[in-house]
KOLNU-770834 format. One record per residue (C-alpha): residue number from 1; residue in three letters; x, y, z. Coordinates in steps of 0.02 Angstrom, whole numbers, plus 32768, in hexadecimal, padded with zeros to 4 digits. Layout:
! KOLNU-770834
   resi   resn      X      Y      Z
    NUM    ala      X      Y      Z
...
! end
This chain:
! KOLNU-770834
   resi   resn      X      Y      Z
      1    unk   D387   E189   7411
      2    unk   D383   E120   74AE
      3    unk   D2F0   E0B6   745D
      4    unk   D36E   E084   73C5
      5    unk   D3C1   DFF8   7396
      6    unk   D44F   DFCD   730E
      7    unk   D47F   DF33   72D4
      8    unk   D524   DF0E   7289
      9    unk   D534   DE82   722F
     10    unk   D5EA   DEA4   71C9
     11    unk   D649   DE1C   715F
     12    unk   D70D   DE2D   7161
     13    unk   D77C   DEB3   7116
     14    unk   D7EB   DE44   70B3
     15    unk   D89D   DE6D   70ED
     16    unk   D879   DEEF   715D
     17    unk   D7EF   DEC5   71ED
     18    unk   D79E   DE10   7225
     19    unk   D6C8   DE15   7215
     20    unk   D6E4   DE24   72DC
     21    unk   D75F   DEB2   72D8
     22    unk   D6EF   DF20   7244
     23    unk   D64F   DF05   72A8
     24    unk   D6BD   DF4D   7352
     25    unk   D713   DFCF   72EB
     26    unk   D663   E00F   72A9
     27    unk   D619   E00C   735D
     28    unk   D6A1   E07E   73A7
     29    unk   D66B   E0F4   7332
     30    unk   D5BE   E0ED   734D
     31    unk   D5BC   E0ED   7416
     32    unk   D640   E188   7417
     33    unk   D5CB   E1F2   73B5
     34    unk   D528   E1B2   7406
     35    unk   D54C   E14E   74A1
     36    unk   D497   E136   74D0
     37    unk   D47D   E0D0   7426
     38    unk   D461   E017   744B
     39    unk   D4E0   DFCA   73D8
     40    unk   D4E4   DEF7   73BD
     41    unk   D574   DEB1   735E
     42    unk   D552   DE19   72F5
     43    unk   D5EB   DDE1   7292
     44    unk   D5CF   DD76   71ED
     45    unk   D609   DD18   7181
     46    unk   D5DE   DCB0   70DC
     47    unk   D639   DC13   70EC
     48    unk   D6E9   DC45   70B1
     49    unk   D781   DC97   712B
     50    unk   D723   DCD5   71BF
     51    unk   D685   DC65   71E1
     52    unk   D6D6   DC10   7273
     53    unk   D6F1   DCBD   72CD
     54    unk   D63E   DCEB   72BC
     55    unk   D5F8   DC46   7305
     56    unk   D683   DC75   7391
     57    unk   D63B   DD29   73BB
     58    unk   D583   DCC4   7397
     59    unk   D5BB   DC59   7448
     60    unk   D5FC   DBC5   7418
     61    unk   D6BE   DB9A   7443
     62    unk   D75A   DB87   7401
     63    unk   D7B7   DACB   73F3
     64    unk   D865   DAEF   7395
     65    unk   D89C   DA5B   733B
     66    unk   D931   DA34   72D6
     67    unk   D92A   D9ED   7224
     68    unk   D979   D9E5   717F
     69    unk   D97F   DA85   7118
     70    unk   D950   DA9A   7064
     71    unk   D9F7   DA5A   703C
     72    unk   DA15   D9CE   70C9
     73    unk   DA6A   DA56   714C
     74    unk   DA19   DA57   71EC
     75    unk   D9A0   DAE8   720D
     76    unk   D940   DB17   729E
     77    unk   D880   DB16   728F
     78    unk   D7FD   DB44   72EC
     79    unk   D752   DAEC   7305
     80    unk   D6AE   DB41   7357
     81    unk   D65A   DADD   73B0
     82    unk   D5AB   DAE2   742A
     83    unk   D567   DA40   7477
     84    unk   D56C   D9BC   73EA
     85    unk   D57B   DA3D   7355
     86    unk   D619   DA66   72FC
     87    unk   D642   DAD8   7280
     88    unk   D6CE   DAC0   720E
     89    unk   D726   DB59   71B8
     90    unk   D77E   DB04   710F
     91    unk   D7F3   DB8C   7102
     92    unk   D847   DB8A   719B
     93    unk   D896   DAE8   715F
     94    unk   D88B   DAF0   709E
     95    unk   D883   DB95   7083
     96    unk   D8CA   DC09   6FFA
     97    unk   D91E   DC8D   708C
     98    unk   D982   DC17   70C9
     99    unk   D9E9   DC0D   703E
    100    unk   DA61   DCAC   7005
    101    unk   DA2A   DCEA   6F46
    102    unk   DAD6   DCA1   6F09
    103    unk   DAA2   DBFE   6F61
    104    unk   DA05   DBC5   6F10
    105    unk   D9E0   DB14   6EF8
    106    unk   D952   DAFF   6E68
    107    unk   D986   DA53   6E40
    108    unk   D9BC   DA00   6EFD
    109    unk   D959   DA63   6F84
    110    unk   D8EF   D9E9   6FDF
    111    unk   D84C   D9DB   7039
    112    unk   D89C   D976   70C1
    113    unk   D8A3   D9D7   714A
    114    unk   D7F1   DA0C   7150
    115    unk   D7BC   D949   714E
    116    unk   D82C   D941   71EB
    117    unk   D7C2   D9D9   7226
    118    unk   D728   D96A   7206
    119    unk   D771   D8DE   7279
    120    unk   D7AD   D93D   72F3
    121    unk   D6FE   D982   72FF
    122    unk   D6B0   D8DB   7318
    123    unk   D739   D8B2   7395
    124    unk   D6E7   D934   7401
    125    unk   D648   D8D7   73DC
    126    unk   D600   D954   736B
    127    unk   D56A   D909   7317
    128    unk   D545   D99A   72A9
    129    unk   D5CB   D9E5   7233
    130    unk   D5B0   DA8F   71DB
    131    unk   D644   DA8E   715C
    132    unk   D64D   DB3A   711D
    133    unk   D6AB   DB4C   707E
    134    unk   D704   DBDD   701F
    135    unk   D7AB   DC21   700F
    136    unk   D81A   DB89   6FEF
    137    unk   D8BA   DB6B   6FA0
    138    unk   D86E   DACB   6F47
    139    unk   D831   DA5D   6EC3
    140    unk   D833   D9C6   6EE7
    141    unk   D783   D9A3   6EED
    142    unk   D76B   D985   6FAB
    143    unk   D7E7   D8E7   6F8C
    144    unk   D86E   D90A   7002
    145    unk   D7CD   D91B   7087
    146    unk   D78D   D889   7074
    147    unk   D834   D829   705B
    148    unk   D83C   D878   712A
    149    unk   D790   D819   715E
    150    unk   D7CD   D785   711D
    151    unk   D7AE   D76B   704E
    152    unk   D818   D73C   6FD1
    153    unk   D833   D772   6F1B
    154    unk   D897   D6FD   6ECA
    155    unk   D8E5   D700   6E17
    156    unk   D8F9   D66E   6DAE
    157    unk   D973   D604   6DF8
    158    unk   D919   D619   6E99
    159    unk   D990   D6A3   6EE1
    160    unk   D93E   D724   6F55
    161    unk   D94A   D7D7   6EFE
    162    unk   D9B9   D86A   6F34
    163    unk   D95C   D900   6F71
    164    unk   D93B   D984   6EF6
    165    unk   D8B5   D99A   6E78
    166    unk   D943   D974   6DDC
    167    unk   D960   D8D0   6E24
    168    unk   D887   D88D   6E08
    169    unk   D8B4   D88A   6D57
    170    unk   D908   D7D3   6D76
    171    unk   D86F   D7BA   6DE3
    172    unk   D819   D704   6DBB
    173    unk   D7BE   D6C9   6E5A
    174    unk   D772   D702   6EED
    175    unk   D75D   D6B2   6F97
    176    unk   D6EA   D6EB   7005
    177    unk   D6D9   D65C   707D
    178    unk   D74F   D6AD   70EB
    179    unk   D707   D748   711E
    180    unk   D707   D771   71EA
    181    unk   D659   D709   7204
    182    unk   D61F   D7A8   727F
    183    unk   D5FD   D80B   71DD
    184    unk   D563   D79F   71D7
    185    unk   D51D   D7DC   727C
    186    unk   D565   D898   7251
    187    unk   D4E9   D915   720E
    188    unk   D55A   D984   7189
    189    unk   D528   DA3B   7150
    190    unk   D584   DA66   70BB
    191    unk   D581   DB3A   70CA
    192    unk   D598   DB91   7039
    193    unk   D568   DC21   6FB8
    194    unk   D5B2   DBD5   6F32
    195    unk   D53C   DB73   6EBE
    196    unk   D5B6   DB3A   6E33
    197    unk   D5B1   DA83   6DF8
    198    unk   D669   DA24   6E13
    199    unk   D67A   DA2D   6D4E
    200    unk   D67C   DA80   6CAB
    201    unk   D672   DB3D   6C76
    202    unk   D63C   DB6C   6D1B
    203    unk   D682   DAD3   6D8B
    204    unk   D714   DAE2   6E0D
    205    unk   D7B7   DADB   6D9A
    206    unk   D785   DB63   6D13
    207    unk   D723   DBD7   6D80
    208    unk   D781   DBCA   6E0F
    209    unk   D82F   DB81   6DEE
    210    unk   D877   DC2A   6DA7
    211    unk   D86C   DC89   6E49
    212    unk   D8CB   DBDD   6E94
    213    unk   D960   DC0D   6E30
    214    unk   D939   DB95   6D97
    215    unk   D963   DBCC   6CF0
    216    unk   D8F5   DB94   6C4E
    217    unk   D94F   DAE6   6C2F
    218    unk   D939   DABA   6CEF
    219    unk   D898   DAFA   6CF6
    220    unk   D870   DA82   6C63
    221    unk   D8E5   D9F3   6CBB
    222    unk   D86F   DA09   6D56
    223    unk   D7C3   DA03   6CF3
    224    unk   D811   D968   6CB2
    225    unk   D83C   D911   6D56
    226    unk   D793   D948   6DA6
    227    unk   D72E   D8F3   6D28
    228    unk   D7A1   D859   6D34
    229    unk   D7A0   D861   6DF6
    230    unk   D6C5   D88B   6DE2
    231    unk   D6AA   D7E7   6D60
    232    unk   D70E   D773   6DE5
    233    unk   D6A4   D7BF   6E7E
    234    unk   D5FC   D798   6E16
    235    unk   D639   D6E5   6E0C
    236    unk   D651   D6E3   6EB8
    237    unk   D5AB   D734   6EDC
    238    unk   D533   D6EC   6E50
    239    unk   D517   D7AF   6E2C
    240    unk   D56B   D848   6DF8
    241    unk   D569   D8EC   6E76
    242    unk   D5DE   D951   6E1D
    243    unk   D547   D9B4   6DB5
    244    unk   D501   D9D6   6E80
    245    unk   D4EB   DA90   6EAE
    246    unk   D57F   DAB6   6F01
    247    unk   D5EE   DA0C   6EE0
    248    unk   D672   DAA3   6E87
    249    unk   D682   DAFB   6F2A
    250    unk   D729   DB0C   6F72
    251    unk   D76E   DAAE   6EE1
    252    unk   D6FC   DA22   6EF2
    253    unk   D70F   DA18   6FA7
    254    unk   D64D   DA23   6FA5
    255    unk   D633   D97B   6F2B
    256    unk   D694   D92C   6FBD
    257    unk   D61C   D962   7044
    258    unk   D58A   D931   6FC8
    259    unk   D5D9   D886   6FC4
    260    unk   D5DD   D877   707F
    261    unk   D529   D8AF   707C
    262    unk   D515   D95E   70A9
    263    unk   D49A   D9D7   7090
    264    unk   D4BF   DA69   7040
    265    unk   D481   DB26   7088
    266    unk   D4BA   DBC5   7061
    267    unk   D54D   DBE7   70D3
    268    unk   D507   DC99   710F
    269    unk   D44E   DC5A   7126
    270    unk   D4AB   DBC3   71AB
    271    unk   D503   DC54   7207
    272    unk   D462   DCC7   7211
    273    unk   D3F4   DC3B   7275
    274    unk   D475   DC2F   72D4
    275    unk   D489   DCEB   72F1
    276    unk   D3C7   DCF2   7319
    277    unk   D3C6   DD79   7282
    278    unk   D303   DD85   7278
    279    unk   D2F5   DD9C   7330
    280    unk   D374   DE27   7344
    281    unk   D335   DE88   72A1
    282    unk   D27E   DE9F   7313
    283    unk   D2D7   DF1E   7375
    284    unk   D347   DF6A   7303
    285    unk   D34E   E031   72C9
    286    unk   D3E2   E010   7235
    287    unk   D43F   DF75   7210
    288    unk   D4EF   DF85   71B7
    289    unk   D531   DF15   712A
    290    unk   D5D8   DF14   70F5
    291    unk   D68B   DECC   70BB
    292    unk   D726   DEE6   7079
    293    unk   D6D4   DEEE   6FB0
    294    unk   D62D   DF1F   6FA6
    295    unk   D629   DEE1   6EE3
    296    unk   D5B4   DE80   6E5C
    297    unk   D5DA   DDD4   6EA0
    298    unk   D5A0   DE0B   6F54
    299    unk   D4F5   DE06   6F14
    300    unk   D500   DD56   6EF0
    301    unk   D4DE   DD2A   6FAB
    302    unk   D56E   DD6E   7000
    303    unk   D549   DD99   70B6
    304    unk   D538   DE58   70BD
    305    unk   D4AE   DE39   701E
    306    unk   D465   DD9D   7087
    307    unk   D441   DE05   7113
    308    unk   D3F9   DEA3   70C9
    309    unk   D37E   DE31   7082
    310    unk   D352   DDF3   7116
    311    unk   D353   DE9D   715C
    312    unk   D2E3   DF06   70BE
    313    unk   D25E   DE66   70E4
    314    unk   D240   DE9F   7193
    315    unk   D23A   DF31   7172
    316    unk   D2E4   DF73   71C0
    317    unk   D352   DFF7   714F
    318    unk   D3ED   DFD0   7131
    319    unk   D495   E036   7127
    320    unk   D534   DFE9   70C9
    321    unk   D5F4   E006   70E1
    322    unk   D67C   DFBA   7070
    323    unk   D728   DFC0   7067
    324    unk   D6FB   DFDE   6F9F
    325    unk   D660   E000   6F66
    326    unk   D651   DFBA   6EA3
    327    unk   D583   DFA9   6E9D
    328    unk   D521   E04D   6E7E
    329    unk   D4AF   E068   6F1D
    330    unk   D40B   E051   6E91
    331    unk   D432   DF8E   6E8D
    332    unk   D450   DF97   6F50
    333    unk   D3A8   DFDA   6F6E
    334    unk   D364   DF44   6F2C
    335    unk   D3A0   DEF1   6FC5
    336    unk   D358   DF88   703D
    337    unk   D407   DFE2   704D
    338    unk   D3E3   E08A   7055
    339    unk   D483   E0D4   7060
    340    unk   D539   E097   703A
    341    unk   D5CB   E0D7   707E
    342    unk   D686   E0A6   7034
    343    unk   D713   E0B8   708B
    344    unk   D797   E0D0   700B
    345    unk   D73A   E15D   6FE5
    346    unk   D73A   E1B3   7078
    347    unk   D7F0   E18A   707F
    348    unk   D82B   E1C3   6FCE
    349    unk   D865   E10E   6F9D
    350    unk   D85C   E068   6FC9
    351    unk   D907   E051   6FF6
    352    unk   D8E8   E0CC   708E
    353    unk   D834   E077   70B0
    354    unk   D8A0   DFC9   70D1
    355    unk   D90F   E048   7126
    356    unk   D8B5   E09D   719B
    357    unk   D800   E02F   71AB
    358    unk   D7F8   E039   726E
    359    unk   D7EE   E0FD   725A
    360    unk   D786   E0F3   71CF
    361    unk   D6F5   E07A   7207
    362    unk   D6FA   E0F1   729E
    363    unk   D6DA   E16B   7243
    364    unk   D64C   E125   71DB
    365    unk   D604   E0F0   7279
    366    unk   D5EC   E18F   72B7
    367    unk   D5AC   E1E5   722D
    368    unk   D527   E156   7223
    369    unk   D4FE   E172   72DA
    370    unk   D4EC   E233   72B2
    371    unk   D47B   E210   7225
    372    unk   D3F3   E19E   7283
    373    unk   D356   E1E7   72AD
! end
């Protein structure tokens, strides 16, 4: 037992426990059954809510910063940051949670804030960006970001446009001569898992825009201003991103960081090199997966499914624990998880797994500690 190693590497509980917090929860469960066990906690994330904690228990720093919220009131952000390397977490200033349910913006909620995020990071003289998007309260196809570094999207009397994706339907022109000239020394890392183009049946508005708080006819008024707001940034340009993997992600914020050049990388794969993943898994026993909802769109490159894979190549088995478990453990053991453990279950509903999930990931953790070799 001495000789072993686990490796938790836990995404966030949505609404009940941080990616930090689960991973902690899970080892208190583990050393009080077998305190000898050699536990390493290894946060993750994907790119949405969370990222910028697990680059901060990876050792980089915090910078808080203030900017503009999703719609214009000041938030307070966080940037990670190590030597000349920033990363920037869009939903801590355009994110969806930071607006109550009865308080959704579809139409208005702007990118702003996270191109002030981008500045602020080059302010600190950050010469690579990783801009890790997911979770936001927007669709305004990154304009309200790069509006921040210094564009302008004009409509046809030559009027600068309101922020809001509604508002790129009177879109005409776009200016681009004004961007903050550091972007062109500034390496940019656009993280993401999400591989949707910017429009059409599966671009930002209709995909996307309904879990924003858009009904049908704004959904259709978005797709609208989006393919306005893409033919006037192709005129700028001389060429049309908006078909790019990833341009629809974080309602178009991701065709924005296309048009300030950035290359595009799965958002857990960024966090993994960073996390030394490969090295860690030569000394592991067990790794554990997990998140809030284990489901089918976690095995489209969410984190727990981007580690396991990792994990099943070298070799390593790997254990998962949800706050809901929706995918039978067959199609997990594709991915080398070998066992799957849910914690609604084990409470007798989900309400009491939000409840109660410090007691319960204790739990779990000790019955996986019991259950090593």
């Amino acid at each position: 037992m001495t000789h072993a190693q686990i490796l938790l590497c836990l995404d966030k509980f949505r609404g009940s426990a941080t990616a930090v917090e689960a991973c902690r929860w899970l080892a208190e469960g583990i050393r009080q059954a077998a305190p000898d066990l050699r536990v390493r906690e290894a946060p993750v994330a994907d790119g949405g809510e969370g990222t910028v904690a697990a680059f901060l228990a990876a050792g980089y720093h915090a910078v808080p910063v203030r900017v503009s919220g999703p719609t214009g009131e000041p938030v307070t952000a966080q940037l990670a940051v190590r030597g000349d390397r920033a990363v920037v977490e869009l939903a801590q200033a355009s994110g969806l949670h930071l607006l109550p349910a009865d308080r959704r913006a579809p139409l208005t909620a702007s990118t702003r804030g996270t191109g002030e995020l981008l500045a602020a990071a080059m302010d600190l003289d950050c010469r690579e960006i990783v801009l890790a998007v997911g979770g936001s309260a927007t669709t305004d196809g990154g304009a309200g970001l790069l509006q921040a570094l210094g564009a302008r999207i004009l409509d046809a009397r030559g009027a600068e446009l309101p922020p809001g994706g509604a508002a790129l339907a009177e879109a005409e022109t776009v200016d681009l001569t004004g961007l903050d000239p550091r972007l062109r020394d500034t390496r940019l890392v656009l993280a993401s898992d999400v591989d949707n183009p910017m429009l059409g049946p599966d671009g930002a508005a209709i995909v996307f825009g309904p879990q924003k708080g858009a009904d049908a006819e704004q959904v259709a008024l978005l797709e609208a201003a989006l393919s306005r707001y893409a033919r006037a940034m192709a005129k700028e340009l001389g060429l049309d991103l908006s078909d790019r993997p990833g341009a629809g992600a974080a309602g178009g914020a991701g065709f924005a960081a296309l048009v300030l050049g950035a290359r595009r990388e799965p958002g857990v794969e960024v966090l993994l090199a960073e996390l030394g993943l490969d090295a860690a898994l030569a000394g592991a026993s067990l790794v554990v997966v997990g998140e809030g909802c284990l489901d089918a769109q976690s095995l489209r490159g969410k984190a727990p499914i981007g580690v396991a894979d990792r994990a099943r190549r070298a070799g390593v088995p790997v254990a998962a624990v949800a706050g809901r478990l929706e995918v039978p453990l067959a199609e997990l053991a594709a991915h080398g998880i070998v066992a799957a453990h849910s914690l609604a279950e084990r409470a007798g509903s989900p309400a009491t797994a939000m409840a109660e999930t410090r007691r319960l990931l204790q739990e779990t953790g000790a019955e996986l500690a019991r259950r090593l070799p």
